[in-house]
N, C-alpha and C positions, 0 to 999 in steps of 0.2 A: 675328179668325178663327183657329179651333185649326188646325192641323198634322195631316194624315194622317200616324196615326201608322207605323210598319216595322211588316212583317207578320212574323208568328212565325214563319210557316211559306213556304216556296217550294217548288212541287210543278211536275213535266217528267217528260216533256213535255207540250207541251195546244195541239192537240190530241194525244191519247194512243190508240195502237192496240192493244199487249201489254200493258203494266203503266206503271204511272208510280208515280212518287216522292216521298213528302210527308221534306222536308227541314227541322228546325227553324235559324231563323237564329240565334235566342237564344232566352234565354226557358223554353230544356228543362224539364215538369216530368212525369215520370213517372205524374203521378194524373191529367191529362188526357186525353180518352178523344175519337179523331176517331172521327164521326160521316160515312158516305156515302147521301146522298139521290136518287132518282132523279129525272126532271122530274116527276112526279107527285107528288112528296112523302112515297113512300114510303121507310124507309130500308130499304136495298140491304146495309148493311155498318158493322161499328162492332168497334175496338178500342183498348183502352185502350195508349197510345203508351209501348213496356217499352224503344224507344232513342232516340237523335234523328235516325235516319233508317228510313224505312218502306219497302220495296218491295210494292207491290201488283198481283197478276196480275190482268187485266182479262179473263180469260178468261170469268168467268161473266156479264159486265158487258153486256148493250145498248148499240149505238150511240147516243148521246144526249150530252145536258146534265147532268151532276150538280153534286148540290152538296155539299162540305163544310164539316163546323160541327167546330170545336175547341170542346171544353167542359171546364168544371175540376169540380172533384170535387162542388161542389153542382149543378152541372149548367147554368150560367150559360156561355153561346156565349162564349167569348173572342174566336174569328175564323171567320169562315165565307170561304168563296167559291167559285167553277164553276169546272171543267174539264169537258171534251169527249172523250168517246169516240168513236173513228173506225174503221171496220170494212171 
């Protein structure tokens, strides 16, 4: 059985009410582009990652589930996962 592997990323707080934080732990590559999805599947938000720490206002954001997808420059998900917006 493989090993879960370290995530790239560790994003807080979650749940999140103003803004939260996508942190890379390793791994930084500047052509990776995160991706924010709302629970319908719509995306909400996407930029391509220019440090390895992001701060994002949640101000325009619904209270909800979202998800994000780390993708590289072919557009191949590296890492996805949810956090929670709290209002």
């Amino acid at each position: 059985m493989e090993e879960a592997s370290a995530k790239l990323i560790k994003f807080y707080p979650n749940p999140a009410t103003s803004d939260i934080t996508f942190e890379y732990q390793y791994g930084y590559d500047k052509s990776y582009t995160l991706q924010l999805y709302n629970f319908l599947g719509k995306k909400v938000y996407e930029l391509t990652t220019t440090s390895p720490k992001i701060s994002l206002s949640l101000t325009n954001f619904f209270r909800g589930i979202y998800v994000y997808q780390l993708r590289d420059k072919r557009g191949k998900i590296v890492e996805s996962g949810k956090f929670q917006v709290v209002k």
